[in-house]
C-alpha positions in Angstrom: 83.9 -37.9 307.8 85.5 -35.3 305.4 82.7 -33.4 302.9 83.8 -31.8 300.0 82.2 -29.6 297.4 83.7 -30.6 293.9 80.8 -28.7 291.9 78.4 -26.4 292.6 77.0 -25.0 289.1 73.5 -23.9 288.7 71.4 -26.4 290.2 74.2 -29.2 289.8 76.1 -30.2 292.8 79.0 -33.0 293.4 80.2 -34.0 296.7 83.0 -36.0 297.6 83.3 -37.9 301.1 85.9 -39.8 303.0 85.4 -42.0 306.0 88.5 -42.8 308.0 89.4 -46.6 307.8 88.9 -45.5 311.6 86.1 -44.9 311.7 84.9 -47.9 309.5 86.5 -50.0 311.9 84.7 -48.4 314.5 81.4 -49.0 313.1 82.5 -52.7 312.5 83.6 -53.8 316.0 80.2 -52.4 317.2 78.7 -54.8 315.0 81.3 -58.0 316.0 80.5 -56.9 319.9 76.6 -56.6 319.4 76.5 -60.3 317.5 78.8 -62.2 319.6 76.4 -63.0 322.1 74.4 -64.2 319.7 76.0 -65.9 316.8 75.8 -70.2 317.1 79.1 -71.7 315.8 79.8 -75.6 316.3 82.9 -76.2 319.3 81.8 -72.6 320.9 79.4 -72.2 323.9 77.3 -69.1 323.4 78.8 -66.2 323.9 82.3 -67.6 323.9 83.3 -67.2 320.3 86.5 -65.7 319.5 86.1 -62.2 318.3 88.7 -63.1 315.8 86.8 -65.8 314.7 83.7 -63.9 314.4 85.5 -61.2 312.1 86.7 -64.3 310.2 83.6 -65.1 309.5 81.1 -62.3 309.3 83.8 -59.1 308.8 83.2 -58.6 305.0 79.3 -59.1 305.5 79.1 -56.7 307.9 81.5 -54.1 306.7 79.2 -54.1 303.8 76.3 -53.4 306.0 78.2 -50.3 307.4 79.3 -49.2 303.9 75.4 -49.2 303.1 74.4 -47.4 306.0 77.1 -44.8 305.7 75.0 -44.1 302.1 72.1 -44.3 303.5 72.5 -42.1 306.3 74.9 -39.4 305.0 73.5 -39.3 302.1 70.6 -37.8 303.8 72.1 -36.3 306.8 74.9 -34.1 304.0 72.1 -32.8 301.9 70.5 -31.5 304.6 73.4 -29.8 306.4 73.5 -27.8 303.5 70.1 -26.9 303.5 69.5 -28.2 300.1 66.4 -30.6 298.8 67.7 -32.7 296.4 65.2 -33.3 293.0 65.8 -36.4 292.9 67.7 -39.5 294.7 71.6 -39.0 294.2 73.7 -41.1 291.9 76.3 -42.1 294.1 79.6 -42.9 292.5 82.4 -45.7 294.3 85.2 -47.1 293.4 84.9 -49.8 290.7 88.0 -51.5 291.6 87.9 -54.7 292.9 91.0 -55.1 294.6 90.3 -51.4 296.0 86.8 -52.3 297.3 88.3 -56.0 298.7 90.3 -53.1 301.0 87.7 -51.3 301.9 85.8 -54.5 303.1 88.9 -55.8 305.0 88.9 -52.4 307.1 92.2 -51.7 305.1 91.7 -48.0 303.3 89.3 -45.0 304.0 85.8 -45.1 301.9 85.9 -42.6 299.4 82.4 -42.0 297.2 81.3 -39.0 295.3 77.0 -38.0 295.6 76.0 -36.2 292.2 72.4 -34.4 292.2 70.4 -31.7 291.5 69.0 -29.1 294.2 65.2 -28.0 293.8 65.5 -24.3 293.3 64.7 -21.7 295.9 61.1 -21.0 295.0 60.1 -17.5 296.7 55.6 -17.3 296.6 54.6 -14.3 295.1 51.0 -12.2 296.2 48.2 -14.0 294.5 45.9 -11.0 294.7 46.9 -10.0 290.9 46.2 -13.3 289.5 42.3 -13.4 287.9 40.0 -15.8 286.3 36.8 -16.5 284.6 34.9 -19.6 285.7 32.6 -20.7 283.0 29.0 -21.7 284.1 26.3 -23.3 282.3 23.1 -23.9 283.5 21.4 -27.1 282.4 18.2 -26.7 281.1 15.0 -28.9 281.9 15.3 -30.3 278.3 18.3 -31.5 278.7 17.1 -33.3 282.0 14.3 -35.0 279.8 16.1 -35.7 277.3 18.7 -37.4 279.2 16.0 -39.0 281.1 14.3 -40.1 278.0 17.6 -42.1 277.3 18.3 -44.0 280.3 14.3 -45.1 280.1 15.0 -46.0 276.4 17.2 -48.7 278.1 14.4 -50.0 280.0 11.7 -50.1 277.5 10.5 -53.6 276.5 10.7 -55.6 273.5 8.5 -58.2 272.1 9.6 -60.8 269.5 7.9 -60.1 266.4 7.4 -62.1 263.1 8.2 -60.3 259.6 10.6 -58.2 258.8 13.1 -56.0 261.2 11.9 -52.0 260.6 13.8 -48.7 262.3 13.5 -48.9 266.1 12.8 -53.1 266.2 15.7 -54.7 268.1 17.7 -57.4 266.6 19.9 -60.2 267.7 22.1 -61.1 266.0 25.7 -62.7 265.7 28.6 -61.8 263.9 31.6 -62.4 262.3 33.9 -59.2 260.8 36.2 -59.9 257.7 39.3 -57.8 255.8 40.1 -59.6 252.7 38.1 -62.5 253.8 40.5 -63.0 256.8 38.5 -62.7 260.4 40.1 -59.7 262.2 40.6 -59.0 266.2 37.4 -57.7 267.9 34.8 -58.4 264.5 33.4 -61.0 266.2 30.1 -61.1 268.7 26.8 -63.3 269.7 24.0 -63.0 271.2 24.0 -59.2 270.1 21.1 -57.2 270.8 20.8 -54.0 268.6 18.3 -51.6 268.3 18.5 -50.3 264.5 18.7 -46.8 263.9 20.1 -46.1 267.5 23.8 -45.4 265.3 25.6 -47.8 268.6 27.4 -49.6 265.6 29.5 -48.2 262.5 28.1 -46.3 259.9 26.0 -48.6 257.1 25.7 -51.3 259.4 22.1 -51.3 261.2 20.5 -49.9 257.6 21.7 -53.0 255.9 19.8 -55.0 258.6 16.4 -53.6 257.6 13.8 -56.1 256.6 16.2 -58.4 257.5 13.9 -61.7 259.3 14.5 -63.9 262.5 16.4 -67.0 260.8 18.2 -64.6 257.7 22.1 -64.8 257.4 23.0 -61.3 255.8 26.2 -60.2 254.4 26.8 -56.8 255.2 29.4 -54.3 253.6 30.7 -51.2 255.5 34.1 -49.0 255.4 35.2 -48.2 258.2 36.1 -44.3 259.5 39.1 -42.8 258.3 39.7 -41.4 261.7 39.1 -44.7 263.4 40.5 -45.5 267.2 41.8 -49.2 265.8 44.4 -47.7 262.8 44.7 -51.1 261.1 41.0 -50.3 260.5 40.6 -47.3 259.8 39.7 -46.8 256.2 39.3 -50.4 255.3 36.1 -51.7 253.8 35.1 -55.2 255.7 32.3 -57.6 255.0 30.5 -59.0 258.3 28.9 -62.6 258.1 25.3 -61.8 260.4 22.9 -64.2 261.1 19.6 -62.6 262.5 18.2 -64.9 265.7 15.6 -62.5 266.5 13.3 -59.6 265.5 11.3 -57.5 268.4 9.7 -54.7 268.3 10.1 -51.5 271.1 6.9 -51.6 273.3 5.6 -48.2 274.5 8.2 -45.9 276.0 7.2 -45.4 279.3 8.8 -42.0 281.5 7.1 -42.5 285.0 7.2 -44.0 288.4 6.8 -47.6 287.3 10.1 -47.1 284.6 12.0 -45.8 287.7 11.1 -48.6 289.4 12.1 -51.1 286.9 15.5 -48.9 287.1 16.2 -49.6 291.1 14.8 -46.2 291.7 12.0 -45.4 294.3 10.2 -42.4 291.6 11.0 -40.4 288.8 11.7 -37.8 290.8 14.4 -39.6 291.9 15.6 -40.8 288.8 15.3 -36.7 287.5 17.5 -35.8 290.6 20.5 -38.7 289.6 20.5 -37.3 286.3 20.6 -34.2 287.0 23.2 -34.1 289.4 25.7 -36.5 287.1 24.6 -34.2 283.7 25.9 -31.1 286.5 28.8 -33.1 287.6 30.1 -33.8 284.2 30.2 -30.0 283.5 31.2 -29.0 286.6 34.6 -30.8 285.6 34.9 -29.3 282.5 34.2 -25.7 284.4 36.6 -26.7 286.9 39.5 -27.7 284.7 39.6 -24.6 282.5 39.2 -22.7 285.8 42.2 -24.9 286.3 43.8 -23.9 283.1 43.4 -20.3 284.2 45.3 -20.6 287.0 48.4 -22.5 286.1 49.0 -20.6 282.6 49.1 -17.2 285.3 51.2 -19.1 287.4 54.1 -20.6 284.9 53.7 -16.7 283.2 54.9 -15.3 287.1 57.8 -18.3 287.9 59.8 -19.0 285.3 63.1 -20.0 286.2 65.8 -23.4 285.3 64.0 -26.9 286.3 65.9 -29.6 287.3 66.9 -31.5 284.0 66.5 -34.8 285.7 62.7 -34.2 287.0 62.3 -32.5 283.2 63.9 -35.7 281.4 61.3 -38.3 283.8 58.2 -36.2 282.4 59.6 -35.9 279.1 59.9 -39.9 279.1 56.0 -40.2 280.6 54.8 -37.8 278.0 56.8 -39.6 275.5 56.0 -42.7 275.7 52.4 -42.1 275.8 52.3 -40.1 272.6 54.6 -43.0 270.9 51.9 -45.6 272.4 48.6 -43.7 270.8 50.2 -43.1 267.5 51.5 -47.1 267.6 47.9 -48.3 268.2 46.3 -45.7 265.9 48.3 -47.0 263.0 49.2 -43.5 262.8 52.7 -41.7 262.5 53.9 -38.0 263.2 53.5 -37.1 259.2 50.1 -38.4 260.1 49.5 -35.7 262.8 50.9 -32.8 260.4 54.3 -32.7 261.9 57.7 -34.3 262.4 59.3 -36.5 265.4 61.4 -33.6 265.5 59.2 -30.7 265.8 56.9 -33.0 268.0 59.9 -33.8 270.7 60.6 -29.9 271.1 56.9 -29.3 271.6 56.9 -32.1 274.9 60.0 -30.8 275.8 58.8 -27.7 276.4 55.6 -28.9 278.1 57.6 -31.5 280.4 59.6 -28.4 281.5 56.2 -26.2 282.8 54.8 -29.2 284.3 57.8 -29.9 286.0 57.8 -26.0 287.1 54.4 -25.5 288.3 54.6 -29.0 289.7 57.7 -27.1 292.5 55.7 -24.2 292.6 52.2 -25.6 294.1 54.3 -27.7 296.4 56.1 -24.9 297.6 52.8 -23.2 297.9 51.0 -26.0 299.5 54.0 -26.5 302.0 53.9 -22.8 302.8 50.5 -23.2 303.5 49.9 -26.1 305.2 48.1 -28.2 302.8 48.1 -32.0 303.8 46.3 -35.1 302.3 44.6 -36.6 305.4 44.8 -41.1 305.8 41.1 -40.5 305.2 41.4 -38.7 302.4 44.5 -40.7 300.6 41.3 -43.7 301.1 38.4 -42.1 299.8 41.5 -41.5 296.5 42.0 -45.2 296.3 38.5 -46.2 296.5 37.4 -43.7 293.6 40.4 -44.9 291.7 39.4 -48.5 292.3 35.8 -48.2 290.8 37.1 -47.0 287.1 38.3 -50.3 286.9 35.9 -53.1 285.4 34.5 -55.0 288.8 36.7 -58.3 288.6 40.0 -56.3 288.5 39.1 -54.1 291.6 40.7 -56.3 294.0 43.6 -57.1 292.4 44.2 -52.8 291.7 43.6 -52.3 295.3 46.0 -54.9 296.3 48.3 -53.2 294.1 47.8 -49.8 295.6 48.1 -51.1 299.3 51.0 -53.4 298.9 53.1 -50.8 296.7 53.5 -47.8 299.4 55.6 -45.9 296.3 51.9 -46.7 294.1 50.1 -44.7 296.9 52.8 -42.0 297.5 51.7 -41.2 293.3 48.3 -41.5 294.4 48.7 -38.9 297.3 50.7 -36.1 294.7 47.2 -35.2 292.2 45.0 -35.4 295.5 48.0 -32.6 297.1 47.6 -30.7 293.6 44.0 -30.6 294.2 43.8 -29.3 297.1 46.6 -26.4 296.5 44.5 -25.7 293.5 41.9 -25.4 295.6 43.1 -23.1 298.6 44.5 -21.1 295.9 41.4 -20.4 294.1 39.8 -19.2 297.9 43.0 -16.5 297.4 42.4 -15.1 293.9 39.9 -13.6 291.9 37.2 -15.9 290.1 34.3 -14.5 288.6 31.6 -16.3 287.2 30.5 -15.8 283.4 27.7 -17.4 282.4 28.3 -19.4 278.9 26.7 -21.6 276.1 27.3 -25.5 276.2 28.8 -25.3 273.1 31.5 -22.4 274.5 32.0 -24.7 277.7 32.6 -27.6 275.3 34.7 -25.8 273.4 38.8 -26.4 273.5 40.9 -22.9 275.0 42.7 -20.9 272.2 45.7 -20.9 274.4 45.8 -25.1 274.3 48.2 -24.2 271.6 50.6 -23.2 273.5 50.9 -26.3 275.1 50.6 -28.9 272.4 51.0 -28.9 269.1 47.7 -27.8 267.0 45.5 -30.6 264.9 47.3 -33.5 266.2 45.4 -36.1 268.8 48.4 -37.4 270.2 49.0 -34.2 271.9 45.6 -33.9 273.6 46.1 -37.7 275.1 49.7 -37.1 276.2 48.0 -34.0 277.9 45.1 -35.5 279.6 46.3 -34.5 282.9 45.4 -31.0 282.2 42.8 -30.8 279.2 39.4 -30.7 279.9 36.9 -33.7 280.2 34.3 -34.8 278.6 35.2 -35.4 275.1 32.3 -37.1 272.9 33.2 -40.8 272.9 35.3 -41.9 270.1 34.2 -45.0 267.9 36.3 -48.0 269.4 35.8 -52.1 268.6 34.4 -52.9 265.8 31.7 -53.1 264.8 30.2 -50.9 268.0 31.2 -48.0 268.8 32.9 -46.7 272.2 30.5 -47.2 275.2 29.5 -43.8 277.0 31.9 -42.7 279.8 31.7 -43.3 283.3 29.4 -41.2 284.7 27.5 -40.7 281.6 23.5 -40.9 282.6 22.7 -43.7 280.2 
């Protein structure tokens, strides 16, 4: 086999190789010899085929078995000789010819291809020692404990059907049917709806039109919706909803004891305290982490800069593009919409495809150096957490997914990796605590703006990866409005 370097310029590289016709029909008599024994052709006793005959029949077929392992296998074996990693899979380049490839098949001519690829660059770890950062801790008060607590047994209070008109803090139910222009839209419609008015759960106007309203009344009520609503084709639009009111009950004592834990699965309201506690700490812990996070890589894309292979760039350009395209498509929104142009917009994810791409090398070069491994236990305890965000009668079919798609679960394996090097880095550095206000740990980083374009909401989603959670819900079908997130204590 003959290797030749044809281009070696920057991180590009193109090389050519020949195998000798020889050597091809090496590989191919091998293959003849190994299946003669075992082929069954009518008039021939086993084992007493012809080799000729054999050729004759399964010589192209198993030529093009050799020419596929010779890809395969040099492919890999090449790349490696020259102490390269390649970014991405080669694009390997043969003859096109069919007369040409007919020849190489027959065993007649010397396979000739060409591998064009990228090389991941030589990364070299700098000392960590100089790299500092603030972690942001807020300390949940007690009344934030009750209040939360106070929620969740607002969802356990009872309610007794009433006669006479519906005041703030009765339930209703009710069903509906939402209307633009007289015409029913997508996701207006609902029965059997229990609503608790004056608990805001459904678009502004709504519940206050409902007041006084009796068990048996049909109401027609009027609302616009929010100019900044999730659903675009509804945002801004005034919509009448046909309601009919089934019943009226009023809230019975709200009770915050032993008994309302009990009624919640819970042994005590200890108990219950402790759960919401520790999700209310969980939730900020998150958002602590991931500007602790933030931190980090912004120090870390400051100390490497250097070229990024345009192929892994142009893949994370495409993800983050065709996210951004999706939310603005089902916002009803455009880019004028966001205060900027496709233009301007593209630059901006070019930009942050290129230092994801970058810091993506860098903590794998880091983690490799270091030793940091995603255990079988731990790659599980991923795909079980991943599995629960999903409603209850899709989990089976997503974990199917995961373990019958070993490429799903290498994708899987990459954020818990990033994790952990995030991790074993921040047990390197400098982190010191500063003690800060919910509304400051709430608050979005100055230095977001560096990353995506100010004022526009398409470049916070596209971002996700990296922003910080816990963002109030946004208002979603109508006419209620987005459910709490998971993990939420409601």
């Amino acid at each position: 086999m003959q290797v030749t370097e044809t281009l070696n310029s920057g991180l590009k590289r193109e090389i050519k190789v020949s195998v000798p016709a020889g050597d091809m029909e090496a590989r191919l008599e091998k293959r003849l010899s190994a299946a003669k024994d075992k082929v069954r052709i009518n008039g021939f006793r086993p084992g007493k085929v012809p080799m000729q005959h054999i050729r004759k029949m399964y010589g192209k077929s198993f030529m093009a078995e050799v020419v596929n392992e010779i890809l395969t296998d040099s492919t890999r074996t090449i790349i490696a000789e020259r102490g390269e990693k390649a970014a991405m899979q080669p694009d390997v380049v043969m003859t096109e010819d069919e007369k040409e490839a007919e020849k190489i098949l027959a065993g007649g001519v010397d396979f000739e291809f060409s591998l064009s690829y990228e090389v991941i660059p030589a990364i070299e770890i700098k000392d960590f020692t100089d790299i500092k950062v603030s972690r942001p801790v807020y300390d949940v008060p007690e009344s934030e404990i009750d209040e939360q607590v106070n929620r969740v047994a607002e969802s356990a209070r009872s309610y007794e059907p009433k006669t006479g008109k519906a005041a703030e803090g009765d339930r209703v139910t009710i069903d509906y049917v939402g209307k633009i222009d007289g015409v029913a839209f997508d996701g207006g419609t609902g029965g059997d709806q229990p609503l608790v008015l004056g608990s805001k759960e459904f678009i502004p106007g709504f519940e206050d039109q409902l007041i006084g309203a009796k068990a048996g009344d049909e109401k027609l009520v009027t609302v616009t919706f929010p100019e900044n609503y999730q659903a675009g084709h509804l945002a801004g639009k005034e919509a009448t909803f046909d309601v009919t009111v089934k019943e009226v009950a009023a809230p019975g004592k709200l009770e915050v004891n032993d008994e309302t834990a009990k009624n919640l699965g819970l042994e005590s309201l200890e108990k219950l305290r402790d759960i919401v506690r520790g999700q209310i700490e969980n939730q900020f812990g998150a958002m602590t982490r991931q500007k602790v996070k933030r931190q980090l890589l912004d120090q870390l894309d400051g100390a490497y800069q250097f070229e990024a292979p345009s192929k892994l760039v142009e893949a994370e350009f495409g993800n983050i593009w065709s996210q951004v395209t999706r939310d603005l498509e089902i916002a009803g929104r455009t880019f004028a919409d966001e205060e900027t142009t496709e233009e301007e917009a593209r630059a901006e994810y070019q930009r942050l495809a290129e230092r994801r791409v970058r810091l993506g090398l860098v903590l794998a070069e880091i983690g490799e150096k270091s030793g940091v491994t995603v255990s079988d236990e731990e790659l599980q305890r991923g795909l079980f957490d991943t599995v629960r965000r999903y409603p209850a009668n899709q989990q089976q079919e997503v974990f199917d997914f995961y373990r019958n798609n070993p490429s799903a679960l290498v994708n899987l394996r990459a954020p818990l990796f990033e994790e952990k090097v995030v991790d074993h880095l921040l047990s390197q550095i400098s982190v010191t605590d500063k003690k800060v206000t919910k509304e400051e740990l709430l608050a979005d980083d100055e230095d977001e703006a560096s990353e995506k374009p100010a004022k526009k909401a398409s470049a916070k989603k596209a971002d996700k990866a990296e922003k910080a959670e816990g963002e109030e819900p946004k208002k979603k079908a109508a006419p209620k409005k987005k459910a709490a997130k998971e993990g939420d204590a409601e």
